[in-house]
N, C-alpha and C positions, 0 to 999 in steps of 0.2 A: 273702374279698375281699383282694386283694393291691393293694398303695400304693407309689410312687414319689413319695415327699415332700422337697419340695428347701426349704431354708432360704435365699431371696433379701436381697439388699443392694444396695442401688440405686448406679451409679454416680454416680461424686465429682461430678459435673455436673448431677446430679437430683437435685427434690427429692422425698420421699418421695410428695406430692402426686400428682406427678408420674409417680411410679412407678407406683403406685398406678391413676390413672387410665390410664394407657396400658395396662396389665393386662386393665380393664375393657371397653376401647371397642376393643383393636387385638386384643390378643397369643391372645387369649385364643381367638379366632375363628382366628387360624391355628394353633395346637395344635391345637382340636378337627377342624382340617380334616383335620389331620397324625397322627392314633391311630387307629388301627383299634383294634377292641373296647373303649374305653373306656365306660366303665359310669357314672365321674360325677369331676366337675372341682371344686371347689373353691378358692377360694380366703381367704386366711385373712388380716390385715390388722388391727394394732397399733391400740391404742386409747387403751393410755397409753403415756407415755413411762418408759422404763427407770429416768428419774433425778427420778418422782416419788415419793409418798410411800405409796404402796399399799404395803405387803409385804405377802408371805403369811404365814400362821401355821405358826411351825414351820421359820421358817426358807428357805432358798433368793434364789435371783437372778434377777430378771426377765430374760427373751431380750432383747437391741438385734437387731433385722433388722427388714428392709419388709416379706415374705411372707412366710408358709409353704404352699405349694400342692401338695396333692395332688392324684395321676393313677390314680385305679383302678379296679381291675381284675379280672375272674373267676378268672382264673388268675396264676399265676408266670410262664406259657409265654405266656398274651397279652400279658404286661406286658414280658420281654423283647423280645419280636418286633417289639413298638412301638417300645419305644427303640431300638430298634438296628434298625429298618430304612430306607429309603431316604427316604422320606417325613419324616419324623423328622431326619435327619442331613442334609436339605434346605437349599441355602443362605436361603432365605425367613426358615426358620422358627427359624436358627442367626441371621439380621441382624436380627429381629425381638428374639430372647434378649436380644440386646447393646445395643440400647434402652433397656433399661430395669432389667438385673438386672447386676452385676460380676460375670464368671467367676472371678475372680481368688478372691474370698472365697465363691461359691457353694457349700453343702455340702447332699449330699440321702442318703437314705436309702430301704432296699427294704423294706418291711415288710407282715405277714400281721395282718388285723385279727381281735381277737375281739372280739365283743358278749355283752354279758353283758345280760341280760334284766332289768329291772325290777318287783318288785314292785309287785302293783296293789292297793296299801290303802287 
């Protein structure tokens, strides 16, 4: 399974709530309208905040962003031809983006997943 995972930041005029729900109820339905072969959509959505008192063991720093939402896919070659086809690079689904996520600090990633299987004890 191949993943196109973007790391979203709501614009300075939303609030994450905000974000958040418009994901839910708008954005999300014109994406899936907009991928051919997409296999499963996800979305991924903060629980605490960065500047409470959870840490982890061992050290590390909590993410600040609104989403992280994965796009994937069977292949490398499905997951290009998506993003980069006309449907996808559609003004709808480009005025739709800018709703609710800041291009400006958007940063995403193309990644091949492994699963590793669980012992059943």
């Amino acid at each position: 399974m191949f993943k196109h995972i973007s790391i979203i930041y709501r614009p300075p005029n939303k609030t994450h709530e905000e974000t958040v729900q418009y994901w839910k109820d708008v954005h999300n339905r014109v994406v899936k309208s907009r991928l051919p072969k997409l296999r499963k959509y996800v979305g991924n959505f903060p629980v605490q905040s960065p500047q409470s008192d959870v840490k982890q063991p061992g050290g590390g720093q909590q993410m600040q962003c609104d989403a992280i939402v994965e796009l994937h896919f069977d292949t490398l070659e499905d997951l290009t031809a998506a993003m980069t086809g006309s449907a996808w690079m559609s003004d709808e689904r480009k005025a739709s983006s800018t709703k609710f996520m800041d291009y400006t600090r958007m940063t995403y990633v193309v990644m091949e997943e492994v699963v590793i299987p669980l012992d059943k004890n």
